[in-house]
C-alpha positions in Angstrom: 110.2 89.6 98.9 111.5 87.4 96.0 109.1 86.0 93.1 108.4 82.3 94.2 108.7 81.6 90.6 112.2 82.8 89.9 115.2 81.9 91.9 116.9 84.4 93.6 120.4 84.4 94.6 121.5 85.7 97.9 124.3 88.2 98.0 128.0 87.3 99.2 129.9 89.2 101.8 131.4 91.6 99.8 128.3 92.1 97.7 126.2 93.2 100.9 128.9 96.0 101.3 128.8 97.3 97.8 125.1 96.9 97.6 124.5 99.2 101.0 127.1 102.3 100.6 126.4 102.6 96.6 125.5 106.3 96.2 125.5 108.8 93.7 128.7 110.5 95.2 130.8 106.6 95.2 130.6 104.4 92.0 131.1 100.6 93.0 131.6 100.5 89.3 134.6 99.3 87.6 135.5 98.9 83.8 137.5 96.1 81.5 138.0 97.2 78.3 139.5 95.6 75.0 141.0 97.5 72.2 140.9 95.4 68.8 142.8 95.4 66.0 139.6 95.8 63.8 136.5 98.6 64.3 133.5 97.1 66.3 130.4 95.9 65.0 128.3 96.9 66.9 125.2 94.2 65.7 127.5 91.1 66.2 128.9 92.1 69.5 124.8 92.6 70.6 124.5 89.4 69.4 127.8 88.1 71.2 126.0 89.7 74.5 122.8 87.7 73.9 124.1 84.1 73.5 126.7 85.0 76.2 124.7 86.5 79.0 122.4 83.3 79.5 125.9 81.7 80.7 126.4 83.7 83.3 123.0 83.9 86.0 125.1 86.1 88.2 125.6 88.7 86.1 122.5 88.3 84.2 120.2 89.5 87.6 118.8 92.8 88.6 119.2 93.9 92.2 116.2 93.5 94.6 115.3 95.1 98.0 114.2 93.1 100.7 113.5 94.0 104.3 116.7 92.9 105.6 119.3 92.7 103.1 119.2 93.4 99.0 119.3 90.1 96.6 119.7 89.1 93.0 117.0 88.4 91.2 117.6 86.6 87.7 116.5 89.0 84.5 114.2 87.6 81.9 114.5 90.8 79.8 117.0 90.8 76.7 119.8 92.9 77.3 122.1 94.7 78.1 122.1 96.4 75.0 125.5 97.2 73.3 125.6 101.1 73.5 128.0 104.2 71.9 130.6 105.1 74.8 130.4 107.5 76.7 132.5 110.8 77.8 132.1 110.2 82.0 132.6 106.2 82.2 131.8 104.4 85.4 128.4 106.1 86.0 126.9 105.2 89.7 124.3 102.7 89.5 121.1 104.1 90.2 118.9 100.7 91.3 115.5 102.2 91.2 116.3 103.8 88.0 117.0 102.2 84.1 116.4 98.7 83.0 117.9 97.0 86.3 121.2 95.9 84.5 123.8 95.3 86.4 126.4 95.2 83.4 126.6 97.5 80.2 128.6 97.1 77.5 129.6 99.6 75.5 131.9 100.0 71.9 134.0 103.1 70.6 135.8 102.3 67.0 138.0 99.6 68.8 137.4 99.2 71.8 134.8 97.0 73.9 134.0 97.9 77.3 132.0 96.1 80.2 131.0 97.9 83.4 130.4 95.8 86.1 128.4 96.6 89.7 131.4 95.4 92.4 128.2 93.4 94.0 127.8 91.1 90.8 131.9 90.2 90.6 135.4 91.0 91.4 137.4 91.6 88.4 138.3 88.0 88.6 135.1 87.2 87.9 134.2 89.6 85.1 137.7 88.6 83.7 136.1 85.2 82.8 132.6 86.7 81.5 134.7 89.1 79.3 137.0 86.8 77.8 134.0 84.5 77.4 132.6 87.8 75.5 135.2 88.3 73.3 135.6 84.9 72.5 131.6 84.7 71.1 132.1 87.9 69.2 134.9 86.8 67.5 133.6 83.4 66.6 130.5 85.2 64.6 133.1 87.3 62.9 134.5 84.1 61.8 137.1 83.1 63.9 138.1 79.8 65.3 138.3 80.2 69.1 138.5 77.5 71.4 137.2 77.5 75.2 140.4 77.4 77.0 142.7 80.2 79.2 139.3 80.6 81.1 136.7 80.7 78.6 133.6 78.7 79.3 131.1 77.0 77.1 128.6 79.0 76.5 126.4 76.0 75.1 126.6 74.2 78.5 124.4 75.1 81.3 125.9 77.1 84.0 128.0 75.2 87.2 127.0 75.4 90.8 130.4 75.8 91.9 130.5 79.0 89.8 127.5 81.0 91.8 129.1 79.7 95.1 129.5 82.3 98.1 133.0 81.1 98.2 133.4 83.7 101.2 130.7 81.4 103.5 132.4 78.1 101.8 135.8 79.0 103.5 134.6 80.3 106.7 136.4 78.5 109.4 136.9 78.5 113.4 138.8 81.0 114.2 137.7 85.0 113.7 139.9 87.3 112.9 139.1 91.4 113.4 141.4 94.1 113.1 141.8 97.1 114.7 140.7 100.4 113.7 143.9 101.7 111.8 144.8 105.7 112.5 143.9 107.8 110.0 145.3 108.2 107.0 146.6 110.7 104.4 143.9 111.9 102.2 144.3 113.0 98.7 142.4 117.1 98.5 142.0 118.6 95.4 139.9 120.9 93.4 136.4 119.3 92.7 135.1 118.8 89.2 131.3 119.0 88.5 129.0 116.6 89.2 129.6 113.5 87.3 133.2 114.1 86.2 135.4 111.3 86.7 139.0 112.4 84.9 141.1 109.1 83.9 145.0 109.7 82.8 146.3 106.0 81.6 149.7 105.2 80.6 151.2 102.3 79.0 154.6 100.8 79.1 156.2 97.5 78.1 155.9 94.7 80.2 159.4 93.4 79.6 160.9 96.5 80.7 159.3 96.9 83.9 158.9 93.4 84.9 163.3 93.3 84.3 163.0 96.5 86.5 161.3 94.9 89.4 163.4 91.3 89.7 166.2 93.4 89.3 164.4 95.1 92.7 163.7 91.5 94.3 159.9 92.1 94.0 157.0 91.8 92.1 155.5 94.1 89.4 152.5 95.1 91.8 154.9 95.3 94.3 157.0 97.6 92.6 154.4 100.0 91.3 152.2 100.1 94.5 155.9 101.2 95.9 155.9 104.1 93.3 153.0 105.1 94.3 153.4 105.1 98.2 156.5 107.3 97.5 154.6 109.7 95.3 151.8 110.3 97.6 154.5 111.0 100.4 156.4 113.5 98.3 153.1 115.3 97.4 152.3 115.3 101.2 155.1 116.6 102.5 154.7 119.3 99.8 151.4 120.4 101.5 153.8 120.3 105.1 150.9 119.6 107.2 151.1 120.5 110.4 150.6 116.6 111.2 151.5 114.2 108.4 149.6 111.3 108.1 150.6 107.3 106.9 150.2 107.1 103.6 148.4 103.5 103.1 147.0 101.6 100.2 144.4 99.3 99.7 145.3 96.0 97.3 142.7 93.7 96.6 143.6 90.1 96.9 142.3 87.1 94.4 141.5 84.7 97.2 141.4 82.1 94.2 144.7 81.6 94.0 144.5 80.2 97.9 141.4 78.7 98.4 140.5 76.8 95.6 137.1 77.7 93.7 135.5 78.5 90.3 132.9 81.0 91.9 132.2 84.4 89.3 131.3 86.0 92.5 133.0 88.2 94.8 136.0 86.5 96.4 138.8 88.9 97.1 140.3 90.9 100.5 142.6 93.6 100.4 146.3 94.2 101.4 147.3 97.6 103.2 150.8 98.4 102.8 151.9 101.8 104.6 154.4 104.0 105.0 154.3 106.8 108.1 156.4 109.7 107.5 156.4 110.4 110.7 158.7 107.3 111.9 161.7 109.5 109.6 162.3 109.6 105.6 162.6 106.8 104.0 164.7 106.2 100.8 162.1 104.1 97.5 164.5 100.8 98.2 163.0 100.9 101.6 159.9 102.0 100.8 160.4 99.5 98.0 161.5 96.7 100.7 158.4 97.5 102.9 155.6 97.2 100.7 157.5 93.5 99.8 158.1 92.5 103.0 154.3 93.1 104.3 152.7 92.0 101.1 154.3 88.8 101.6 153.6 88.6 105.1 149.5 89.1 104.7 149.2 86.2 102.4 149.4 83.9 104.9 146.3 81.5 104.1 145.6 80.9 108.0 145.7 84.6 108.5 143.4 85.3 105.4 141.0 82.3 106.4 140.6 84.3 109.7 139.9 87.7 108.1 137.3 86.9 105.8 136.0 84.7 108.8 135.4 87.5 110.8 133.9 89.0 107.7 131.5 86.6 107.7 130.1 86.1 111.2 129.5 90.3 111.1 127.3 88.9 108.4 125.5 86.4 110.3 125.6 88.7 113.5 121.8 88.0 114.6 121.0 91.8 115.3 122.6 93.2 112.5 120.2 90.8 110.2 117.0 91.8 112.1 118.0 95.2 111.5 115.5 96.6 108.7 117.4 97.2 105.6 116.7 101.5 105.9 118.8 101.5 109.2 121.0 98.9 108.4 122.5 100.6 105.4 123.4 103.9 107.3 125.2 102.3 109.4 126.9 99.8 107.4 127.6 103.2 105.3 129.3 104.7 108.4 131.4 101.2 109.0 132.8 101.6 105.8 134.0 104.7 106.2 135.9 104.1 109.7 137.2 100.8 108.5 138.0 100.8 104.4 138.2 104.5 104.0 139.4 106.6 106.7 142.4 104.4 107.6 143.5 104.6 103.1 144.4 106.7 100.9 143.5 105.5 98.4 143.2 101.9 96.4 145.8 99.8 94.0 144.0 96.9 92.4 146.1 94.5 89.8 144.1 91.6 88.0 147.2 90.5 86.4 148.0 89.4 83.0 145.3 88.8 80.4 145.3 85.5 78.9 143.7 84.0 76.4 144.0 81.1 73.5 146.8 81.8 71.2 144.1 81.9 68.5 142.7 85.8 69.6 146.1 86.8 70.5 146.3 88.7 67.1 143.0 89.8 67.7 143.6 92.2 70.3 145.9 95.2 70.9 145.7 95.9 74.2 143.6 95.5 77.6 142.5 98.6 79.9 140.6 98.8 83.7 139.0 101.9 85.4 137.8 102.3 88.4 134.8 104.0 89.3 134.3 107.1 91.2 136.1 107.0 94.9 134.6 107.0 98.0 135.5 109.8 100.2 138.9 109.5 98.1 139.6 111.7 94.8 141.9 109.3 92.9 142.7 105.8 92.5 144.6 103.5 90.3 144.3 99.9 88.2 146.5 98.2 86.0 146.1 95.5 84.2 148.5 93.9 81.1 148.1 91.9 77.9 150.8 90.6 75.9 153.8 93.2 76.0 151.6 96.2 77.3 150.6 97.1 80.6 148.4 100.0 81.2 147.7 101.7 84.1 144.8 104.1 84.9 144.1 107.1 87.3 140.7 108.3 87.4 139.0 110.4 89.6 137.3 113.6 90.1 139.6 116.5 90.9 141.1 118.9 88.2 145.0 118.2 90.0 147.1 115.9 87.9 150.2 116.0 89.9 149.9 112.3 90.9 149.3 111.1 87.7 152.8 113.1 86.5 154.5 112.3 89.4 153.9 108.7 89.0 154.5 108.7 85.2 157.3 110.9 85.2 159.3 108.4 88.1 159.1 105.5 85.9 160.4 107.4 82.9 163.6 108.4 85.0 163.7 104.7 86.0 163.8 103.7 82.3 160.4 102.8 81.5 159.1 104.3 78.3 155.8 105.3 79.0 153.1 106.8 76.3 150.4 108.5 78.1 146.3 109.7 77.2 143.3 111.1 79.0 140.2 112.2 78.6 140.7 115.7 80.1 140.3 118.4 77.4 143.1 120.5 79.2 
């Protein structure tokens, strides 16, 4: 049970999820990374991490086992410590193993990375510690940076409002469940050892792509979560199953930017576009006009209000809490495999544009994301943009790197210039 002497923060709907299926074969780990202009120091970016962490309560917490459901508990340790990267990012979070950090930071010449467990944040979230991050580093270094474009103050105490479960804030009425969606296509491939997550990340100019996609009548993320639908399907019908499958993808939604609040906690759903190949070939401008048309549809606030409603009362579902946490997770693992894996194949997430105060703007070359290590899935992809440059990263654990091509080698023809790296050897 928690300390009576230390306060400890229950976890939010999403959190209970990540906290439950997190296993050594599934990373619920994701990474934001900055590439400077100038080589890291590593001693003032330690220091950044110590008078920023006490800031943030959330992510400054080690996860705790109750009887019925995990919960933060706030760490009185210093830490994390700034550490050399490392070949295999995204590493699974082993809770009854390390210093119980929850975040780890870690510098390479230029670049700064944070890895973050998915039941601390969304990348909304993190978005706001990092930038907050950055910004302390590169006051010590000298530079004047003010705490606008989402940076907080990291001489004031934290806010309430930021450590809300926004999820339980917004619950309403009216439940909302959907239905268990057929199965979908699944990405096989040739396994790598154990840990070896492969990431292949290109970059392009925003300008270019953006021009691309009005010309299209749809959104960047629309457009690219298109190109990847029809990618998937090509490589698909390559393998001419006997029975094809939908190929659907998961998009997680900022839920911010429809119901107002300043939580650093998880507050997303996800999106599902798909396309059956069953229902006939489809050209990419309806592929294209699909993924649009029910992208836009599922952002309906009443609808979303319902979903994440339903989310919640499975929370507060009076058996499910007296289950004891050893049988609940089980089957919470098996829930998430019927409902958020089986029926995808695989996820799109999208942040969005990095912004920060025109003073760091010179500061920094370009922004990358990773995700961690699928679950039951072999691949998946993030993008995320700064500036001019938007970079996009597969990363999973099979040797294949057709999708990765595939996907690069469509938006070439399209007349995106894209320069591409990995960390494959071959």
């Amino acid at each position: 049970m928690p300390s009576k002497n230390k306060k400890w923060m229950r976890l939010d709907n999403a959190a209970l999820l990540y906290s439950a299926i997190q296993k050594e074969t599934y990373s619920a780990v994701y990474r934001f990374s900055a590439v400077l202009h100038e080589t890291v120091d590593p001693n003032v970016l330690q220091r950044a991490i110590d008078l920023t962490m006490p800031r943030f309560p959330s992510f400054r917490s080690r996860m705790r086992r109750g009887m019925f459901w995990y919960y933060l508990e706030p760490m009185d340790i210093p830490g994390p410590m700034a550490r050399p990267d490392i070949a295999n990012p995204c590493q699974p979070l082993r809770l009854r193993e390390g210093d119980g950090w929850l975040v780890r930071v870690f510098f390479y010449h230029r670049r700064i990375s944070v890895e973050v467990f998915h039941a601390v944040s969304d990348g909304a979230g993190t978005l706001v510690f990092f930038r907050t991050l950055l910004a302390t580093y590169f006051r010590l270094l000298g530079h004047p940076i003010p705490n606008t474009h989402g940076i907080l103050d990291i001489d004031q105490p934290p806010q309430p409002q930021e450590l809300e479960d926004a999820y339980a804030r917004y619950a309403g009425p009216v439940t909302l469940r959907g239905r268990l969606a057929p199965k979908a296509y699944a990405i096989n491939g040739t396994p790598e050892p154990f840990y070896t997550l492969h990431y292949t990340m290109g970059r392009m100019p925003v300008d270019k792509l953006l021009a691309l996609s009005r010309r299209c009548g749809v959104s960047m993320t629309e457009y690219l979560a298109a190109v990847l639908i029809q990618v998937l399907l090509d490589r698909q019908e390559r393998e001419k199953p006997r029975k094809p499958r939908p190929v659907s993808l998961t998009i997680p939604i900022n839920l911010r930017s429809h119901f107002p609040s300043q939580t650093l906690r998880n507050f997303i759903l996800t999106t599902s576009p798909s396309i059956d190949p069953r229902l006939g070939r489809r050209s990419f401008e309806e592929i294209l006009s699909q993924v649009h048309h029910y992208i836009r549809l599922n952002l309906d606030r009443t609808t979303m209000q319902a979903r994440l409603t339903g989310n919640v009362a499975f929370q507060r579902n009076l058996f499910l809490q007296l289950i004891p946490l050893f049988l609940k997770n089980p089957v919470l693992g098996i829930a998430y495999q019927l409902t958020a894996v089986r029926p995808f194949t695989t996820t799109y997430t999208n942040p969005g544009p990095f912004r920060v105060p025109p003073e760091m703007e010179p500061l920094i070359d370009h922004m990358e994301v990773m995700l961690g290590q699928p679950y039951g899935r072999q691949i998946n992809c993030a993008s995320i943009s700064y500036g001019n440059t938007l970079a996009i990263t597969f990363a999973g654990t099979i040797a294949e790197t057709d999708i990765e091509r595939d996907f690069f080698r469509f938006l070439v023809r399209a007349g995106i210039p894209v320069r591409v790296d990995s960390n494959r050897t071959s």
